[in-house]
C-alpha positions as CSV (number, residue, x, y, z in Angstrom):
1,X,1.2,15.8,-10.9
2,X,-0.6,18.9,-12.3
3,X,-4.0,19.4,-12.3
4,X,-3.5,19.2,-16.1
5,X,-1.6,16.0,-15.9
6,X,-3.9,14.5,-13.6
7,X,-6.6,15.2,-16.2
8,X,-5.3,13.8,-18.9
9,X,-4.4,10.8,-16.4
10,X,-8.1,10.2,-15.6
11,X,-8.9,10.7,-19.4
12,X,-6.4,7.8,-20.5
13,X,-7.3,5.7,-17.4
14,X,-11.0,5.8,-18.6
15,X,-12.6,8.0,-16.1
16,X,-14.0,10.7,-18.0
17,X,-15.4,8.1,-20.8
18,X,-17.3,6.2,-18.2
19,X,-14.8,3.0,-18.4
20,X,-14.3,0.7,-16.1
21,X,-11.8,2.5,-14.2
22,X,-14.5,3.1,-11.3
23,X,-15.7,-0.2,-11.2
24,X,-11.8,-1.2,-10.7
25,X,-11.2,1.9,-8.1
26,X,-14.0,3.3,-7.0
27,X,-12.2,5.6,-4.9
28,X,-11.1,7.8,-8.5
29,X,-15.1,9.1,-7.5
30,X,-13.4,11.4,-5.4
31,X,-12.5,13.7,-8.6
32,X,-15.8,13.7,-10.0
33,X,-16.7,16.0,-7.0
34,X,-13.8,18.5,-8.2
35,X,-16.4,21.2,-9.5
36,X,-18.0,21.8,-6.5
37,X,-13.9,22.5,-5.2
38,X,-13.1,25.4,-7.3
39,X,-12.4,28.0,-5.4
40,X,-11.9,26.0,-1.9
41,X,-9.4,25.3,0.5
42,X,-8.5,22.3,2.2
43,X,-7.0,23.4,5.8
44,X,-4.5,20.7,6.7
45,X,-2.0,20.6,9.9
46,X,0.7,17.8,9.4
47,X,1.4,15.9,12.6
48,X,5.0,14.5,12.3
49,X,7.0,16.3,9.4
50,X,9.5,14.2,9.6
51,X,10.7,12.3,6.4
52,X,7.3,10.4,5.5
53,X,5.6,13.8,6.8
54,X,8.0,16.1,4.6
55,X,7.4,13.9,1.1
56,X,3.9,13.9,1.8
57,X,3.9,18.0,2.7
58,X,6.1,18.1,-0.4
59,X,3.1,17.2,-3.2
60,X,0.5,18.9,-0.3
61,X,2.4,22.3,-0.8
62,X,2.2,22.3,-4.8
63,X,-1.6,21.4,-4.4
64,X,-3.4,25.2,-5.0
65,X,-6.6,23.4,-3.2
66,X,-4.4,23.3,-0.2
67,X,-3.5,25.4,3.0
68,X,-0.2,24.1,5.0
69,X,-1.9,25.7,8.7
70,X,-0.2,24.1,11.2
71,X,2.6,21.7,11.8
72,X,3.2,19.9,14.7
73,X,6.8,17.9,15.9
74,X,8.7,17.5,19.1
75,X,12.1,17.7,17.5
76,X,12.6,21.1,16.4
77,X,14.9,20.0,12.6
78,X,11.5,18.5,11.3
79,X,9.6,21.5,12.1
80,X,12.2,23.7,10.8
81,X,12.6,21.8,7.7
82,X,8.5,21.6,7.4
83,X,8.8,25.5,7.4
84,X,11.0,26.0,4.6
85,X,8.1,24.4,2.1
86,X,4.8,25.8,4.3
87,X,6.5,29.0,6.5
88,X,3.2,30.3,7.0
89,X,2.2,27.1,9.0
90,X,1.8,27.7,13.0
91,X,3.6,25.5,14.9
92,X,3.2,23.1,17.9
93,X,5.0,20.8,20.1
94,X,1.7,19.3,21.6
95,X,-0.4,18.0,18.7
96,X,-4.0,18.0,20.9
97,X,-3.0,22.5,20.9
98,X,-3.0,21.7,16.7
99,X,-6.6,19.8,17.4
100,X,-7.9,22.8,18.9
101,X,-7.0,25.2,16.1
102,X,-10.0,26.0,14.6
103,X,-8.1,27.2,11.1
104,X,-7.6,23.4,10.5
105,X,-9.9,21.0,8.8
106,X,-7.8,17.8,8.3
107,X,-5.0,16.7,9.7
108,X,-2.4,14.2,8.1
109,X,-0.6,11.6,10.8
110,X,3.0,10.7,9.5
111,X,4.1,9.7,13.6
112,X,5.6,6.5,14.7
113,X,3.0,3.3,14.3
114,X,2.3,3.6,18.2
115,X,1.5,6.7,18.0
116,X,-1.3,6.5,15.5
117,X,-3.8,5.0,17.6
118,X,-4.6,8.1,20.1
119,X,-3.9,10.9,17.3
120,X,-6.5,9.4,15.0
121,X,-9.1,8.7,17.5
122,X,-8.3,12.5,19.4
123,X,-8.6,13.9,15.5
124,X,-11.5,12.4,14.8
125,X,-13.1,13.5,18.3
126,X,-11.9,17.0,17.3
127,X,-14.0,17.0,14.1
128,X,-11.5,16.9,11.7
129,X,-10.6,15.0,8.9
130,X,-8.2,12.2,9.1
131,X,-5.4,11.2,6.8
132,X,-3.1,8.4,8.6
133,X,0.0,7.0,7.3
134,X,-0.2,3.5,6.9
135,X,-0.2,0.9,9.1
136,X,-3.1,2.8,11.0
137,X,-2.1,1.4,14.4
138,X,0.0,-1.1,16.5
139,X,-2.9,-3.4,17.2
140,X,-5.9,-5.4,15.3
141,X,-8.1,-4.0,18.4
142,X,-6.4,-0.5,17.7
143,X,-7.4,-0.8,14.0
144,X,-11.1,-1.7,14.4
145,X,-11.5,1.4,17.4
146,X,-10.2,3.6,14.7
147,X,-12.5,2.5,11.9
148,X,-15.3,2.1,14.2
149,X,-14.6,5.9,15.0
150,X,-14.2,6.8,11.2
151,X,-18.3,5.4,10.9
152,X,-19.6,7.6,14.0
153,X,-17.6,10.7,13.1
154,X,-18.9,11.4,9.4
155,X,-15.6,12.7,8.4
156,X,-13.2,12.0,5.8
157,X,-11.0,8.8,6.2
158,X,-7.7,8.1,4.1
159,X,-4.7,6.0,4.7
160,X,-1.3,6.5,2.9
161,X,-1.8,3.1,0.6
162,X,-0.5,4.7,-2.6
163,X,-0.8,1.7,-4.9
164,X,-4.1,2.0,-4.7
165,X,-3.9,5.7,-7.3
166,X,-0.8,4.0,-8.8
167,X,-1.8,4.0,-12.9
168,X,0.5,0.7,-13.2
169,X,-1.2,-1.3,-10.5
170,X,-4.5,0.4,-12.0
171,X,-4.0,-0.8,-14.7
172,X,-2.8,-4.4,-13.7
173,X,-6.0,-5.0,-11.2
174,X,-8.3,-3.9,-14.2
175,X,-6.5,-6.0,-16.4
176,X,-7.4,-9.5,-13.8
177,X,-10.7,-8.6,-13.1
178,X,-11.5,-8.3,-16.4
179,X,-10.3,-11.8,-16.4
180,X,-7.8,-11.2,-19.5
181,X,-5.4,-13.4,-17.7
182,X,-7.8,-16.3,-16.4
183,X,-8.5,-16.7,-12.9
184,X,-6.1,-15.8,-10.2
185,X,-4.2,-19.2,-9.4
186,X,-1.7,-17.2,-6.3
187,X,0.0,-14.3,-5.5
188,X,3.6,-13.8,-4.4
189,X,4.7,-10.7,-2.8
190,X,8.6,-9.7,-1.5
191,X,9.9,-6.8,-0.9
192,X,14.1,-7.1,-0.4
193,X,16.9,-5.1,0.7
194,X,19.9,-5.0,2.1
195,X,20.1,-2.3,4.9
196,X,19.9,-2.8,8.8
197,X,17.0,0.1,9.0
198,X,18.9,2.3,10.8
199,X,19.4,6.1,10.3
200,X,21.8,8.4,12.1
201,X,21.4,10.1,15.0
202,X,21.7,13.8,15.4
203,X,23.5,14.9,18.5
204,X,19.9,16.5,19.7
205,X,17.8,13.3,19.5
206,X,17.5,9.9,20.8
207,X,18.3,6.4,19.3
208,X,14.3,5.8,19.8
209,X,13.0,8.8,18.1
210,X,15.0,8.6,14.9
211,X,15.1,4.4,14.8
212,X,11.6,3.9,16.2
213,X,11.0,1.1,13.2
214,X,14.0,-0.9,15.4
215,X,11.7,-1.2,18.6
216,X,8.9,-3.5,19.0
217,X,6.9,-1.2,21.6
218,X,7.0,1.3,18.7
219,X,6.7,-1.2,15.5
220,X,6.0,-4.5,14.3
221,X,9.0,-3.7,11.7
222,X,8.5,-5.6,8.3
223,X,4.8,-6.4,8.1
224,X,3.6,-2.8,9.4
225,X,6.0,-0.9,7.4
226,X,6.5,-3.2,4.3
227,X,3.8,-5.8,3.9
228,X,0.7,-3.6,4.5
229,X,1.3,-2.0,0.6
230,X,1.5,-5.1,-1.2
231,X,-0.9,-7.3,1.1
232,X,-3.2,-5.0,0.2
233,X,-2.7,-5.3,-3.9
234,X,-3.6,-9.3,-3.2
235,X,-7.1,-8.4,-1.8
236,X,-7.1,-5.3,-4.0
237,X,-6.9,-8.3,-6.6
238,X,-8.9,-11.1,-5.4
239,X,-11.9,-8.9,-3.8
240,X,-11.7,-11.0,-0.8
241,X,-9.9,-11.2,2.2
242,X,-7.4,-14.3,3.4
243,X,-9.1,-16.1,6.4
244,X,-5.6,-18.1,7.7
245,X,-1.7,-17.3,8.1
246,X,0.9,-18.7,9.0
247,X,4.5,-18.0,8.8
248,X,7.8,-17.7,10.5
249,X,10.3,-14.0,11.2
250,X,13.9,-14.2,12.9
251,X,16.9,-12.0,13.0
252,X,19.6,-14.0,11.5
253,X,21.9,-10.8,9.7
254,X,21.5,-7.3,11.7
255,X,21.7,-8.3,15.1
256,X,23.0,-5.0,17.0
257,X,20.5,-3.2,18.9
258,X,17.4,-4.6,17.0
259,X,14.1,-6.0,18.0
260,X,11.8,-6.9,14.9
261,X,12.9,-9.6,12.6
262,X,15.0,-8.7,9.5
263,X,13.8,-11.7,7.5
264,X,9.8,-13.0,7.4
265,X,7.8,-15.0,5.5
266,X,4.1,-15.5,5.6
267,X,1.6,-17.2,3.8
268,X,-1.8,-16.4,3.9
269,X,-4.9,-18.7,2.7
270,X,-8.1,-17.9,0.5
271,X,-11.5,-19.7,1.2
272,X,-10.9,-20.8,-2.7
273,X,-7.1,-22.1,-1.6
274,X,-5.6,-19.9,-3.1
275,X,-2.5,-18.6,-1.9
276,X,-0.7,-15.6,-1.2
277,X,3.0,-15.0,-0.1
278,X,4.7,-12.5,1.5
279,X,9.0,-12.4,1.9
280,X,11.2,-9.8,2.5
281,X,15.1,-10.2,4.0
282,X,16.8,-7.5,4.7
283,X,20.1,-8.8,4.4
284,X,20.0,-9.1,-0.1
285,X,18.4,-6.7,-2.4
286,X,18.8,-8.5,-5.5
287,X,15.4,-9.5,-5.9
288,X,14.2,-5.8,-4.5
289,X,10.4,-5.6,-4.1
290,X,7.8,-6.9,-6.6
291,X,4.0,-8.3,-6.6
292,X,3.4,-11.3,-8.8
293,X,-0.1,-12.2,-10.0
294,X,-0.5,-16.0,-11.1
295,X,-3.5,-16.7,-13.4
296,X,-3.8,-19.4,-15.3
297,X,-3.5,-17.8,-18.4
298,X,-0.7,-15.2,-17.2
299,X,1.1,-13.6,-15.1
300,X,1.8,-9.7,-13.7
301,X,4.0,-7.7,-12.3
302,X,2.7,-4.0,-11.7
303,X,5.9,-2.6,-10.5
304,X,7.5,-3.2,-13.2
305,X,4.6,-2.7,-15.0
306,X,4.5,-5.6,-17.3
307,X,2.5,-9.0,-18.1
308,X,2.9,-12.3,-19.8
309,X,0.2,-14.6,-21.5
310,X,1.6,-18.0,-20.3
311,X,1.3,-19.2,-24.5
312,X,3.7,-17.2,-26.1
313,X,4.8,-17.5,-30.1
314,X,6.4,-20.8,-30.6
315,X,10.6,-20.6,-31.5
316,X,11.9,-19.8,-35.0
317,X,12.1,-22.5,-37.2
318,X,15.6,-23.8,-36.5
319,X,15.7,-23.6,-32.8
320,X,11.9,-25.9,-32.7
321,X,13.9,-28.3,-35.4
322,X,16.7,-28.7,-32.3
323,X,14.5,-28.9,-29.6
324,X,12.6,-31.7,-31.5
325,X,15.3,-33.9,-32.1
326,X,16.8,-33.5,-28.9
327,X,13.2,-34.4,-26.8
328,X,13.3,-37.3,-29.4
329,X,16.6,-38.5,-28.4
330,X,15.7,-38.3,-24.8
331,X,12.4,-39.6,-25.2
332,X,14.1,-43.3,-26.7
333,X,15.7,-43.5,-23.4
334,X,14.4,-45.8,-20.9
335,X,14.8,-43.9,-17.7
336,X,14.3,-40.0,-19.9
337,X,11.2,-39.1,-20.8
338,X,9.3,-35.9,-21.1
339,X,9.1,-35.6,-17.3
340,X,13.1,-35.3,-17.2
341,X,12.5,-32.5,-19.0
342,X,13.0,-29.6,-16.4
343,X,10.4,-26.6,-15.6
344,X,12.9,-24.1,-16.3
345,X,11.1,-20.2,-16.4
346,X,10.0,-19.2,-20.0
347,X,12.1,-17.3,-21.7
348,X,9.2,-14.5,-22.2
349,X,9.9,-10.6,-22.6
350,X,5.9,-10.2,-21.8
351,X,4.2,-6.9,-22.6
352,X,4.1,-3.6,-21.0
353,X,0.8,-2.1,-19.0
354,X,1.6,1.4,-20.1
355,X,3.2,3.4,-22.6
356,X,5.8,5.0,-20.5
357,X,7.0,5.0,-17.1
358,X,4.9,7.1,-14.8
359,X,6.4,9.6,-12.8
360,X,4.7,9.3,-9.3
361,X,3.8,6.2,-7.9
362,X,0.1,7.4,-6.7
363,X,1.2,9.8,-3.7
364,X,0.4,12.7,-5.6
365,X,-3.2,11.5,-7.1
366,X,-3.3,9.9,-3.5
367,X,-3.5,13.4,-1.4
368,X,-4.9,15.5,-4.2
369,X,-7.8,12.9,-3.5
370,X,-7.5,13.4,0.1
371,X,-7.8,17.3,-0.8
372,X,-10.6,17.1,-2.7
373,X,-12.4,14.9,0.1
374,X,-11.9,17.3,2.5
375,X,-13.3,20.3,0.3
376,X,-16.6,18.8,-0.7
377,X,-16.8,16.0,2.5
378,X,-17.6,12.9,0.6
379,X,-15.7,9.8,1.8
380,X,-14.8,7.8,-1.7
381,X,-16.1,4.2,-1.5
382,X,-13.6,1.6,-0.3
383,X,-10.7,3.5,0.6
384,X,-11.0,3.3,4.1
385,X,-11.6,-0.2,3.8
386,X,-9.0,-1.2,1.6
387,X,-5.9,0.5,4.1
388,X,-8.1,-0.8,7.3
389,X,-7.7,-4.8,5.6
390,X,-4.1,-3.6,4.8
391,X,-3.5,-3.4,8.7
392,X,-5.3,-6.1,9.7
393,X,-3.4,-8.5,7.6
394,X,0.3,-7.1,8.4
395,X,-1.0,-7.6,11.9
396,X,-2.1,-10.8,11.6
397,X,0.9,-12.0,10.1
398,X,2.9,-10.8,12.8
399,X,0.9,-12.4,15.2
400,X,1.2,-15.6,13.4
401,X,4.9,-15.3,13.4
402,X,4.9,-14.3,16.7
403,X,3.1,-17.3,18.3
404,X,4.6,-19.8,15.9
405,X,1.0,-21.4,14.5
406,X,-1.5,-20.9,12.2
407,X,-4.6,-18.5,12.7
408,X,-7.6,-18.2,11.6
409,X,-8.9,-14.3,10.7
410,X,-11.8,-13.9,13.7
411,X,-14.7,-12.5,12.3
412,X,-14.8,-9.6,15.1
413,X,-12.2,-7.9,12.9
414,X,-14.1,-8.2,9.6
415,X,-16.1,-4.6,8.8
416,X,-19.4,-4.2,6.1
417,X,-19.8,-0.8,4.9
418,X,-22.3,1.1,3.9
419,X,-23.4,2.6,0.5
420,X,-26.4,3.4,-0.1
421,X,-27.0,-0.4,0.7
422,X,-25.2,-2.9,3.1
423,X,-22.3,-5.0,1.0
424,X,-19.5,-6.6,2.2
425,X,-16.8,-5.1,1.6
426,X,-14.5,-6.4,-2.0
């Protein structure tokens, strides 16, 4: 997006009004710092340009707030491909040499999950603002140092959970906490496909580099690459965090030189009882990816950005006259009755949450936040928190799946944060 468009974003979302867009996202605060940003520069060095790192340097490079300073890869095609959109960057091979260049103010981590955990903590030691991909690391004890780290280091935290600047899922969240749809009843959450993961491998790199995803000392696979995003639109939703899991993960389809499951499913359980799922099989993409919200008085669905009212406009005149006589046939039936009547979904074409189809899908409004962050050093309420819970949960999950039984969330992983006054966090 343009600065232009993203104006006229935060116009229609409410912003400049005074809506209740901040009360909904409170991280959108980042932009009303923008004025005291003219004119500055945010310094970033990207550490891992590879495919996540080269979309993300893609929006970064367009940004005129932005300097592309260093960039930082062991395998020489990413750096070479980082060049062609930032070829004034330096370059480095050992990402603690990028730490120590004093021309960069924030770095952004698009590495392999494993090797989040010391490039955070080593940025954050280096004074430097920190931008990590998501999940933020391998472990729940991982997570928490890094946070913890984030606290003492009065720097800039963001991690890559785009949803959270997606207009759609904006939108949607507003739209239940405003309780337009009743009170959230449960929350499903799948995310499908049907590919093995795997990539090709160049002639000048290893299986492990390029298929990291594939190995569980590198990744916990599904939940830390999948589930993280849309675990996070369920507490995004609810304003409270699940405090039990269970669930199961196998591989039962791609089978050659894989160790994380390529089918899991998780439930997690709110105080209230309410519950939220997560699927995903990687073996059919018919049902591709999607979060459903069930109130009691509707339903969304902010990918595909729409919502029904569970009442809709009763059927024209002469369909009702059929469906009549037909429930009265079956209801003179001894063994009929309406409860033979199956539950079949409504036939409902719903409404849409926007207008038109937006083009990005919050990376852009995610980083130009991140830039403006870094310009004026004010951390955005919540954002930190929000991708820190996103972790936690994916790695939960796992764990749950992992040990076969049901966990309870421990309190030593739940974090307060402070503004202005001690809240828990959602």
């Amino acid at each position: 997006m343009t600065n232009i468009d993203r104006r006229q974003f935060l116009k229609n979302m409410g912003l400049v009004s005074g809506g209740v867009l901040l009360a909904t996202s409170p991280w959108f605060s980042a932009f009303s710092e923008q004025k005291h940003s003219i004119g500055s520069k945010a310094r970033i060095g990207i550490i891992g340009p590879g495919s996540r790192g080269q979309f993300l340097l893609s929006f970064l490079v367009q940004n005129p707030k932005v300097e592309i300073v260093a960039i930082c890869d062991l395998y020489k095609p990413s750096i070479d491909a980082a060049l062609k959109m930032a070829p004034k960057a330096k370059t480095y091979t050992d990402y603690k040499k990028l730490l120590e260049d004093k021309n960069v103010d924030a770095v952004v981590i698009a590495t392999p999950l494993h090797l989040h955990y010391n490039m955070a903590m080593d940025t954050f030691d280096a004074g430097k603002h920190v931008f990590c991909e998501k999940s933020i690391a391998y472990s729940m004890d991982e997570t928490l140092d890094i946070y913890n780290k984030y606290l003492q280091s009065n720097k800039v935290f963001f991690v890559g959970q785009q949803r959270l600047f997606d207009p759609r899922y904006i939108h949607a969240v507003e739209m239940v906490h405003s309780k337009k749809f009743g009170e959230i009843e449960g929350i499903r959450a799948f995310w499908h496909r049907n590919n093995d993961w795997r990539r090709p491998i160049p002639i000048d790199a290893t299986d492990k580099q390029i298929n990291w995803r594939l190995y569980s000392d590198c990744s916990k696979g599904i939940m830390t690459e999948l589930a993280c995003h849309q675990l996070q639109i369920g507490t995004w939703a609810m304003r409270e965090i699940p405090n039990k899991v269970m669930g199961h993960g196998a591989i039962t389809y791609w089978k050659e030189k894989r160790e994380v499951w390529d089918n899991v499913s998780c439930i997690y359980v709110f105080d209230n009882g309410v519950k939220m799922n997560f699927d995903s099989v990687l073996s059919n993409k018919f049902y591709g990816l999607e979060e459903q919200i069930l109130c009691n008085k509707g339903t969304i669905e902010p990918e595909k950005s729409k919502y029904y009212f569970e009442e809709i406009p009763p059927a024209p005149a002469f369909l009702q006259m059929i469906n009549d006589v037909e429930n009265a046939v079956f209801g003179s039936l001894p063994f009929a009755g309406t409860s033979w009547v199956p539950e079949t979904a409504n036939s409902n074409d719903g409404h849409y949450l926007l207008d038109k189809k937006p083009e990005s899908d919050g990376t852009s409004l995610l980083l130009e936040a991140f830039a403006e962050a870094v310009i004026t050093g004010n951390q955005p309420p919540l954002i930190a928190e929000e991708g820190y819970y996103a972790t936690q949960l994916s790695l939960l999950g796992h764990q749950a799946m992992a040990e076969d039984r049901t966990l309870i969330y421990s309190d030593k992983y739940k974090i307060e944060y402070l503004n202005h006054k001690k809240q828990t966090v959602f």
